[in-house]
ChimeraX commands (.cxc) that place a marker at each C-alpha (Angstrom):
marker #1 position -13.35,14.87,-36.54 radius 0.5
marker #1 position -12.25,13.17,-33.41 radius 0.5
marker #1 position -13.00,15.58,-30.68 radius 0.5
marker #1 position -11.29,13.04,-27.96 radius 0.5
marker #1 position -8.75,15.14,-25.85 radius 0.5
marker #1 position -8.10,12.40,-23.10 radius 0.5
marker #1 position -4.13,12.30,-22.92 radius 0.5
marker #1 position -2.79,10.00,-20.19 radius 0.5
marker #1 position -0.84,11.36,-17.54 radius 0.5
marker #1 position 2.52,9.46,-17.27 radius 0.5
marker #1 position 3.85,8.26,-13.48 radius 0.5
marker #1 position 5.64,10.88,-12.17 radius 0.5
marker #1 position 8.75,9.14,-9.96 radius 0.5
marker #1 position 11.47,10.29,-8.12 radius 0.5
marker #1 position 14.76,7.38,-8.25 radius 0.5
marker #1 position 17.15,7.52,-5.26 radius 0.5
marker #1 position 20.21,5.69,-5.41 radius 0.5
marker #1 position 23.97,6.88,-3.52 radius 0.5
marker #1 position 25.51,4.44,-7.08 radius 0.5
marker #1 position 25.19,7.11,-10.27 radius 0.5
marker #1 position 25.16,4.05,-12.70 radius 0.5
marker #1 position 22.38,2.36,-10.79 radius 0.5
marker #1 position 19.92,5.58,-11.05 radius 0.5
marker #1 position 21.03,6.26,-14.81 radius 0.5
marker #1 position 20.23,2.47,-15.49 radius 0.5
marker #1 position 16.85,2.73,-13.60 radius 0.5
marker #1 position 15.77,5.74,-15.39 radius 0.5
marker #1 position 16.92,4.35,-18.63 radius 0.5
marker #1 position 14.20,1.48,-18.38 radius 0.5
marker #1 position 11.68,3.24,-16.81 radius 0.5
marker #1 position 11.40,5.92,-19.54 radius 0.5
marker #1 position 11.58,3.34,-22.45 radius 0.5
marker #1 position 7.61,3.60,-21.22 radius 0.5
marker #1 position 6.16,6.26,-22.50 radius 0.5
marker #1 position 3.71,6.53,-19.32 radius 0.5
marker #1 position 6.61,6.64,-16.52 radius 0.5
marker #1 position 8.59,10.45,-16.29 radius 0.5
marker #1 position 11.65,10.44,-13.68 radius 0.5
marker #1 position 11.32,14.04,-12.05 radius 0.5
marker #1 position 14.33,13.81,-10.25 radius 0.5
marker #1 position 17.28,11.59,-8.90 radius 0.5
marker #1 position 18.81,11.89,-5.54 radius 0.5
marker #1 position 21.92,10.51,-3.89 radius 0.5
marker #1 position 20.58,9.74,-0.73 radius 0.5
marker #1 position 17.69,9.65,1.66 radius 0.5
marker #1 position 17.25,12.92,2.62 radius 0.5
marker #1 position 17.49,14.70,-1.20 radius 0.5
marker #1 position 14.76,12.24,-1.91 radius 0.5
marker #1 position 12.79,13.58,0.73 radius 0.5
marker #1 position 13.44,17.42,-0.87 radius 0.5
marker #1 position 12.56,16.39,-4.01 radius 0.5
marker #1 position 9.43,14.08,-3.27 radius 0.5
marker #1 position 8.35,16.99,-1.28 radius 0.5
marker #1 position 8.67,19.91,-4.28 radius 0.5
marker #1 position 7.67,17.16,-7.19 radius 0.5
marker #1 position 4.88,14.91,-5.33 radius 0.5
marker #1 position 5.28,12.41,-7.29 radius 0.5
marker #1 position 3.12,9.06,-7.47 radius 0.5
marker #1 position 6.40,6.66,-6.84 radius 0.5
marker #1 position 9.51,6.84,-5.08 radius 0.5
marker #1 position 12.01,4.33,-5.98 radius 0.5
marker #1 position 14.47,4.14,-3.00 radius 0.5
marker #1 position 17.45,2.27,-2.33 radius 0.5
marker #1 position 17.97,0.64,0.90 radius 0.5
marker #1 position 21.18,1.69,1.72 radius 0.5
marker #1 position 21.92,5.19,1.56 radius 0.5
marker #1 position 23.84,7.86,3.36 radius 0.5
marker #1 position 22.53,10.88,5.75 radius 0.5
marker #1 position 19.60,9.14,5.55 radius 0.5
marker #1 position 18.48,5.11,4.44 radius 0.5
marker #1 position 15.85,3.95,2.36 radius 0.5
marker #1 position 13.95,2.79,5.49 radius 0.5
marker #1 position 13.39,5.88,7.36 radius 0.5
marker #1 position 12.71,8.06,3.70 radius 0.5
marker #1 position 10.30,6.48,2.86 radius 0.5
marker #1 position 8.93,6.42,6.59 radius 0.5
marker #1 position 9.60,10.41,6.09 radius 0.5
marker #1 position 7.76,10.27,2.50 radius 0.5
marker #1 position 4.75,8.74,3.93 radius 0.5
marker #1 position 4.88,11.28,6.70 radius 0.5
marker #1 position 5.24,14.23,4.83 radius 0.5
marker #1 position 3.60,13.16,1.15 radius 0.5
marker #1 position 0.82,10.18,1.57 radius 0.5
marker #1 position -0.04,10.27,-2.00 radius 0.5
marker #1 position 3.65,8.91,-2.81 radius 0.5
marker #1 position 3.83,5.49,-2.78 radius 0.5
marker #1 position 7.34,3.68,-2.17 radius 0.5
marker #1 position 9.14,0.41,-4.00 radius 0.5
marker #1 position 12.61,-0.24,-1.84 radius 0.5
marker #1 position 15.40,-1.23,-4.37 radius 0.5
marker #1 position 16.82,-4.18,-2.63 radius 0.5
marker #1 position 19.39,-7.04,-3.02 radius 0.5
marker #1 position 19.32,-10.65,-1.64 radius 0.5
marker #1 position 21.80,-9.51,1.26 radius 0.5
marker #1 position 18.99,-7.57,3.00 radius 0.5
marker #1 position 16.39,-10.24,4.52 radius 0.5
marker #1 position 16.26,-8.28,7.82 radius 0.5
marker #1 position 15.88,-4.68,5.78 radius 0.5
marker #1 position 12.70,-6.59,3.62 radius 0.5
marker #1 position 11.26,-8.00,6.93 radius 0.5
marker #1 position 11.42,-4.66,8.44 radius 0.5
marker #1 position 9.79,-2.74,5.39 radius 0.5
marker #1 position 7.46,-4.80,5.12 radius 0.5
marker #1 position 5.98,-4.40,8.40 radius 0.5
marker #1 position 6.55,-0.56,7.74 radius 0.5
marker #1 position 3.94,-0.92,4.92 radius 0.5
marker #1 position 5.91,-0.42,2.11 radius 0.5
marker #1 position 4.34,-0.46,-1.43 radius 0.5
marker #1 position 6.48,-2.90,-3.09 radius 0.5
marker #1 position 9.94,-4.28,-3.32 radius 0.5
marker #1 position 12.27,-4.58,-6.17 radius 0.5
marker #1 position 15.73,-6.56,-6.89 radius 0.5
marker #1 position 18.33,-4.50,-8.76 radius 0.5
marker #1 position 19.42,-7.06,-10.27 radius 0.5
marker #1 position 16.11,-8.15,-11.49 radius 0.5
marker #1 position 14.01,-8.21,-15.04 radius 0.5
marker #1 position 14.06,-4.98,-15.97 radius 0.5
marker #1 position 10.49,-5.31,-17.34 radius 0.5
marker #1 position 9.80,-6.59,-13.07 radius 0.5
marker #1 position 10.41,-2.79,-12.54 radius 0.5
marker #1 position 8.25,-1.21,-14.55 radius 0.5
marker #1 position 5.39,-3.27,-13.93 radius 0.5
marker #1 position 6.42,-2.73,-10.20 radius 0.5
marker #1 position 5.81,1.41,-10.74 radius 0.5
marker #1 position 2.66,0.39,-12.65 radius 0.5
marker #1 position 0.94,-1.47,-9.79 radius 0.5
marker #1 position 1.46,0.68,-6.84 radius 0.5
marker #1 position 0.78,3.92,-8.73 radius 0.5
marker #1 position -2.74,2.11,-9.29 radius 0.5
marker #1 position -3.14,1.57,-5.61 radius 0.5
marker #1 position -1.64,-1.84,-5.53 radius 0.5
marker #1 position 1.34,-3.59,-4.35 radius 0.5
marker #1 position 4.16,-5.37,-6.05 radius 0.5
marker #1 position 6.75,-7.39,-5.11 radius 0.5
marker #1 position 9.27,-8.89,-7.10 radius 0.5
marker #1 position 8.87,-12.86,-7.41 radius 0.5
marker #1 position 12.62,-13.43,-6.37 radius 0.5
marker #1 position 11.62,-11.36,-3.04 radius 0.5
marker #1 position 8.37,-12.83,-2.47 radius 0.5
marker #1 position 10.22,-16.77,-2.34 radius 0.5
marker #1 position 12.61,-15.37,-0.47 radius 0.5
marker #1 position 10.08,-14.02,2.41 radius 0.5
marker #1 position 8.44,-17.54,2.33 radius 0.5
marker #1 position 11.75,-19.45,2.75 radius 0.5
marker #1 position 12.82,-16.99,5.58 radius 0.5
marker #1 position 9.02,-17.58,7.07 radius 0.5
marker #1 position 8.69,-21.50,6.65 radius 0.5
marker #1 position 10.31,-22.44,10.05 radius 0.5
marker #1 position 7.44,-20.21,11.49 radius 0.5
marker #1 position 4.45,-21.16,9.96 radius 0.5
marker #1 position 2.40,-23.78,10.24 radius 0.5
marker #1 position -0.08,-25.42,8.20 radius 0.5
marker #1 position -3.48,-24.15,8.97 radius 0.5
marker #1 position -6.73,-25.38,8.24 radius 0.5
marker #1 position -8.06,-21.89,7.54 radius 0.5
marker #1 position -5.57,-21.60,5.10 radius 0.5
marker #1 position -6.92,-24.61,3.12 radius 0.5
marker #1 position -10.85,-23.28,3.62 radius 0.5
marker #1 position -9.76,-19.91,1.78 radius 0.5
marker #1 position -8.44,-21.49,-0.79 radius 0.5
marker #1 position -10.81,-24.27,-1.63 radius 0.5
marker #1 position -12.75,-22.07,-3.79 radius 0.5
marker #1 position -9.87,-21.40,-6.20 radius 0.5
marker #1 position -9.99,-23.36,-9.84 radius 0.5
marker #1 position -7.76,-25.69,-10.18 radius 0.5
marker #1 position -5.41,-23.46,-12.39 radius 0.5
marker #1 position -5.50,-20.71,-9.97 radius 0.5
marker #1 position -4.08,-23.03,-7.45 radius 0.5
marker #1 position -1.28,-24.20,-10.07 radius 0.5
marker #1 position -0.35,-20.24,-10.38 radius 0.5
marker #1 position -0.91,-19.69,-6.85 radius 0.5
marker #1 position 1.99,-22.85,-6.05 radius 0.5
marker #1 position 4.24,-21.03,-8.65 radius 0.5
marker #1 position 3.38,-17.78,-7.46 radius 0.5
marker #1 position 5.03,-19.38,-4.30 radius 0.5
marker #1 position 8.04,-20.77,-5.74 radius 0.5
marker #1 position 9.05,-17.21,-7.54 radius 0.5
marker #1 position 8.39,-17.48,-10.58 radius 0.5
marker #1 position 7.81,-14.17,-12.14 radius 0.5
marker #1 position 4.61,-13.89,-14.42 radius 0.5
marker #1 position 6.39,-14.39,-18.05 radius 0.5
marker #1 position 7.91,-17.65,-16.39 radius 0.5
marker #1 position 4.32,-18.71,-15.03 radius 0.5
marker #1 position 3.03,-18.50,-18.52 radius 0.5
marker #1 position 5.82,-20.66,-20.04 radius 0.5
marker #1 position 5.65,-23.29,-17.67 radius 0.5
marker #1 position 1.61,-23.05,-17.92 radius 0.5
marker #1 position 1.69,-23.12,-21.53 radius 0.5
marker #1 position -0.67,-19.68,-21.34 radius 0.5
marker #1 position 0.67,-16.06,-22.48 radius 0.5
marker #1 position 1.38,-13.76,-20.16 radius 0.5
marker #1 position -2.22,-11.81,-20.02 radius 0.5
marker #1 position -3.79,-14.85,-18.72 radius 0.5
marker #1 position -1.61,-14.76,-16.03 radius 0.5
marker #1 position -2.31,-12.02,-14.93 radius 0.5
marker #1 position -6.04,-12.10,-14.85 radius 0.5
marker #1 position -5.29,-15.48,-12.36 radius 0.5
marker #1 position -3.61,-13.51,-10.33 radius 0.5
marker #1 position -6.23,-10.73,-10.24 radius 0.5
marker #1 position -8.66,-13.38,-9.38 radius 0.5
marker #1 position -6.44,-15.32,-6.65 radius 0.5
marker #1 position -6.00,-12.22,-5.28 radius 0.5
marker #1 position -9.73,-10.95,-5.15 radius 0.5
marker #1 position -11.01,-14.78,-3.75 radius 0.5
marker #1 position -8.33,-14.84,-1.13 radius 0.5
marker #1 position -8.45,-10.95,0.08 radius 0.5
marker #1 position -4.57,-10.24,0.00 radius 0.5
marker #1 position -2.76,-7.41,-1.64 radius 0.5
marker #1 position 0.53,-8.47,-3.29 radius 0.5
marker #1 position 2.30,-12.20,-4.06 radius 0.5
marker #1 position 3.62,-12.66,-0.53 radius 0.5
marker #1 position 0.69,-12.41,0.72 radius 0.5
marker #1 position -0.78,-15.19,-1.39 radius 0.5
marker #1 position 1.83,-17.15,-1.44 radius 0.5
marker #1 position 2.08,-17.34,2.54 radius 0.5
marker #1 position -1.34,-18.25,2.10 radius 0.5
marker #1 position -0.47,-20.64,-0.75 radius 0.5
marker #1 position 2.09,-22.47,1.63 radius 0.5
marker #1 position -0.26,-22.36,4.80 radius 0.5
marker #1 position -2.84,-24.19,2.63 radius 0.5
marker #1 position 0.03,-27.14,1.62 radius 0.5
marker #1 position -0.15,-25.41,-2.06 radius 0.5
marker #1 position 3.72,-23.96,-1.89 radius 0.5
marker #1 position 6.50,-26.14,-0.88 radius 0.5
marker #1 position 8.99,-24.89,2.24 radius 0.5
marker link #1:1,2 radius 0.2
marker link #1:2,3 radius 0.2
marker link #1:3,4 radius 0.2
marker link #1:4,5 radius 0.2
marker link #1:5,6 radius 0.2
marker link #1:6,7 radius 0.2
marker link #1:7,8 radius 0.2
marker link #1:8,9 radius 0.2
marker link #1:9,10 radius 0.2
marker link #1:10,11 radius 0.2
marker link #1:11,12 radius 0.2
marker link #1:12,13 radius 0.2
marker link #1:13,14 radius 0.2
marker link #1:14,15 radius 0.2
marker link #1:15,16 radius 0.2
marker link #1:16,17 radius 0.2
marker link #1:17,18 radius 0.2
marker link #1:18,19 radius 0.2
marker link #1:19,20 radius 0.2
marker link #1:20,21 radius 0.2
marker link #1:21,22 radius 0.2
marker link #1:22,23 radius 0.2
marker link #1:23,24 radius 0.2
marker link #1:24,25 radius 0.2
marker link #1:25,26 radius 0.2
marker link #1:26,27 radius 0.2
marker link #1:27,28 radius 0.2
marker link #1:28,29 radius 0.2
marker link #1:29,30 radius 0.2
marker link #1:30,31 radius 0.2
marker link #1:31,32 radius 0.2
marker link #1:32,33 radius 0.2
marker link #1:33,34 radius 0.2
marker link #1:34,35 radius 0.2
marker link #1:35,36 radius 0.2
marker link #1:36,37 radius 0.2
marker link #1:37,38 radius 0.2
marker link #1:38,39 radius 0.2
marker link #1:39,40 radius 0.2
marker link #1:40,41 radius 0.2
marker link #1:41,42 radius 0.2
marker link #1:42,43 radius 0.2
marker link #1:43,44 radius 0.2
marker link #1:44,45 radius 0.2
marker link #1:45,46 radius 0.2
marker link #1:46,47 radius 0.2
marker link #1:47,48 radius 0.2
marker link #1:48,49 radius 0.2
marker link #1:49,50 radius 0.2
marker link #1:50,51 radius 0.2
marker link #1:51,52 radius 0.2
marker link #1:52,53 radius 0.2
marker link #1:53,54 radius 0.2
marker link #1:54,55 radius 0.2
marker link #1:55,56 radius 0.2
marker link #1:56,57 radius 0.2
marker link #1:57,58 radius 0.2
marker link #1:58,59 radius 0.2
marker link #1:59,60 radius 0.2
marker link #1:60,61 radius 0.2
marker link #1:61,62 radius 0.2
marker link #1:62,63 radius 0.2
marker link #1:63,64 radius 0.2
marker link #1:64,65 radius 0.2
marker link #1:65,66 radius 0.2
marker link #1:66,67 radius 0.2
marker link #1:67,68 radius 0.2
marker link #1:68,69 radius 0.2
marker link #1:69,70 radius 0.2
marker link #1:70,71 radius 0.2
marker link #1:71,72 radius 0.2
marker link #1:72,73 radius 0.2
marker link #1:73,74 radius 0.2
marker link #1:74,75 radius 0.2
marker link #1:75,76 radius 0.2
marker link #1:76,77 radius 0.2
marker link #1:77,78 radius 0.2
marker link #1:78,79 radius 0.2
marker link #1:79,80 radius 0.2
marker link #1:80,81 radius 0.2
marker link #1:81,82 radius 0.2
marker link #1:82,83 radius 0.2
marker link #1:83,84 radius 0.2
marker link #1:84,85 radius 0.2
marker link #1:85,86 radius 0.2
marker link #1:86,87 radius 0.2
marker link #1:87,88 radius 0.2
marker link #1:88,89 radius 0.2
marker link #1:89,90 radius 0.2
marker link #1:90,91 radius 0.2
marker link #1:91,92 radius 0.2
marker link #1:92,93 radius 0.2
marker link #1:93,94 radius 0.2
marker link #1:94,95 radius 0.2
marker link #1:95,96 radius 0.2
marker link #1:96,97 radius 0.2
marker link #1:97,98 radius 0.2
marker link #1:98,99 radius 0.2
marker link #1:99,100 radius 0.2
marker link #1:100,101 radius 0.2
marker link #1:101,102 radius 0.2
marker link #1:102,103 radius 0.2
marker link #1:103,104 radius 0.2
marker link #1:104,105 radius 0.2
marker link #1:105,106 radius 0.2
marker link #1:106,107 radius 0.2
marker link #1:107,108 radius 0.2
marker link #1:108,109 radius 0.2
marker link #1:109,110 radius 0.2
marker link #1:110,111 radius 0.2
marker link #1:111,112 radius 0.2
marker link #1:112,113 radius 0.2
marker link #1:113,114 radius 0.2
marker link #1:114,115 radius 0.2
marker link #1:115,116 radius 0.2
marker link #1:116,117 radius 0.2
marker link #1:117,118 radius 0.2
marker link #1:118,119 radius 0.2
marker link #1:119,120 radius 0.2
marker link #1:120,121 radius 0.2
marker link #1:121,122 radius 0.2
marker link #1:122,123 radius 0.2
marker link #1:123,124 radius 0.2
marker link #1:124,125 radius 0.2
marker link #1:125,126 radius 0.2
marker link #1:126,127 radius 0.2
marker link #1:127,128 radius 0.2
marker link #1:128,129 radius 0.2
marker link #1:129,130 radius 0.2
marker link #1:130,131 radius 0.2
marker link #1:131,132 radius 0.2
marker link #1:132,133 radius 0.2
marker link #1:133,134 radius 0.2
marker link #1:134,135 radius 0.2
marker link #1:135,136 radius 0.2
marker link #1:136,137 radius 0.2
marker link #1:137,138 radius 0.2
marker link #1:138,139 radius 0.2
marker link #1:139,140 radius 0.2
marker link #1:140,141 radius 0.2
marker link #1:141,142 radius 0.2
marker link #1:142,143 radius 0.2
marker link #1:143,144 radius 0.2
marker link #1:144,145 radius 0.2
marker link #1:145,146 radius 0.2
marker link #1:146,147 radius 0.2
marker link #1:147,148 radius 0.2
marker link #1:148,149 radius 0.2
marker link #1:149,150 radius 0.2
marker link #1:150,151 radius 0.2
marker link #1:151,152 radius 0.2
marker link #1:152,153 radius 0.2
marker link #1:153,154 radius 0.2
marker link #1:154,155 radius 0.2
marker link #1:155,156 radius 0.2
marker link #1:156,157 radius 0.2
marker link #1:157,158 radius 0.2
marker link #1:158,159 radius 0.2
marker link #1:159,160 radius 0.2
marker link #1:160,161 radius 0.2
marker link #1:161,162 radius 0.2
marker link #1:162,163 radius 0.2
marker link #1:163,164 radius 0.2
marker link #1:164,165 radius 0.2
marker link #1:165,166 radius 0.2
marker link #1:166,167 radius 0.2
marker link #1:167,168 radius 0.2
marker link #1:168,169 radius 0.2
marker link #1:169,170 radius 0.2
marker link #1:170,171 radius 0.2
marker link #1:171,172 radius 0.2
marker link #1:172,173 radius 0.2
marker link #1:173,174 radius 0.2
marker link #1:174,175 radius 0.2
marker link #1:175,176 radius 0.2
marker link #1:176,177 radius 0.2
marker link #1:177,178 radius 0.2
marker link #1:178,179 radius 0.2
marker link #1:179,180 radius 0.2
marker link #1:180,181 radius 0.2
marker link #1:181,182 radius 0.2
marker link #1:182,183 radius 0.2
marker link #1:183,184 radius 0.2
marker link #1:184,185 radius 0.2
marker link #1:185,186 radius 0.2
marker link #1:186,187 radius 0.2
marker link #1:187,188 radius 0.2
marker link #1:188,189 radius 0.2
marker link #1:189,190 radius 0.2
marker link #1:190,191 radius 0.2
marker link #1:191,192 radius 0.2
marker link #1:192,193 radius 0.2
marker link #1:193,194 radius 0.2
marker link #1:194,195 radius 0.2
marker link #1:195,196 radius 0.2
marker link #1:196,197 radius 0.2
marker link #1:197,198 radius 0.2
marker link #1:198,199 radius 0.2
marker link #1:199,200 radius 0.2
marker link #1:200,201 radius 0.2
marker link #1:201,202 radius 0.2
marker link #1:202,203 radius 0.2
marker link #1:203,204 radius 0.2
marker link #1:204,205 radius 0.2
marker link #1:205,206 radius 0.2
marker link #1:206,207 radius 0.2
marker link #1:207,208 radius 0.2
marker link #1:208,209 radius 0.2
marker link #1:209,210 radius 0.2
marker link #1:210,211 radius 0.2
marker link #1:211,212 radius 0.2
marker link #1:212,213 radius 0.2
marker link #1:213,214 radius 0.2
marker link #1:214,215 radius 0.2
marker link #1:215,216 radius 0.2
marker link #1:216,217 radius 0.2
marker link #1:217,218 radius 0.2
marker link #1:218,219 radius 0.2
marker link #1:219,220 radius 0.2
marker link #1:220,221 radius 0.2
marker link #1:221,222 radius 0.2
marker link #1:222,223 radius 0.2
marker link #1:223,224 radius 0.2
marker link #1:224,225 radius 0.2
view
């Protein structure tokens, strides 16, 4: 008789979007995984305050742009008022200055709407484990809006001279956006492989997320600008 009682807990989220369709869509691929509940949906910043506050949950998925109160200063809220909840900003590609300023805000991750839809659960996955995420389309985006500012560095090139030579061919796609599932088809590798690269690149070079690395990456002459 199997006297194993270990259930695992799913992700407890909260989604906060002002568009209906866009929060029924979200929570329509983030419970096709068993492991993910949606607690609650709000309409704008501060109801997703409210309800992070009553549900604590381990993610918030907020919109940028939101009324009575944004994305930007919820989630600054969220962090002031619930630590434990990490936040992934819903973004689009018309919000450069919004992802520069989050960023630097110390968001969790960052997510295109109009992304894979298997990008956002992953995303959830990570940062409820402590981790960061960012989606690949995001992560080019903050090295092409970067590349007029940095330089390449010497440093850079020490770090990563202690990568294989396949890490530094994931690390240069890594850089270019290409999201893990389109790594491993240009690599010829499946998608777990991947993954364990990127666990490694990111252990040997001491970053958190893929814009990290791949600012690295470009510093070191692996990405292109």
């Amino acid at each position: 008789m199997n006297t194993d009682t270990t259930a695992t807990v799913p992700v407890r989220v909260v989604v906060a979007d002002d568009e209906a369709m866009i929060r029924a869509g979200v929570r329509a691929i983030l419970t096709s995984d068993s492991d993910i509940e949606v607690v609650g949906e709000a309409g704008d910043g501060h109801t997703a305050v409210e309800l992070v506050r009553a549900y604590r949950p381990r993610v918030a998925l907020l919109d940028i742009r939101m009324p009575r109160l944004d994305g930007l200063a919820a989630a600054a809220e969220i962090r002031r008022v619930v630590p434990d909840t990490a936040t992934i900003m819903l973004t689009t590609f018309g919000e450069d200055d919004h992802v520069a300023r989050a960023l630097g805000h110390g968001a969790n991750g960052f997510l295109l709407k109009a992304g894979d839809p298997r990008e956002l659960i992953a995303g959830v996955h990570a940062v409820a484990d402590g981790g960061a995420y960012l989606s690949p389309q995001v992560a080019r985006r903050v090295i092409e809006l970067g590349a007029g500012r940095l330089a390449r560095r010497p440093a850079a090139r020490d770090r990563t001279a202690g990568l294989t030579e396949r890490e530094r061919e994931v690390l240069a796609l890594v850089g270019a956006g290409l999201s893990n599932a389109e790594i491993a088809r240009r690599l010829h590798l499946v998608e777990g492989t991947v993954k364990s690269y990127l666990t490694s690149i990111f252990t040997r070079l001491d970053v958190r997320n893929r814009v990290q690395a791949a600012i690295l990456g470009y510093e070191a002459g692996l990405v292109d600008g």
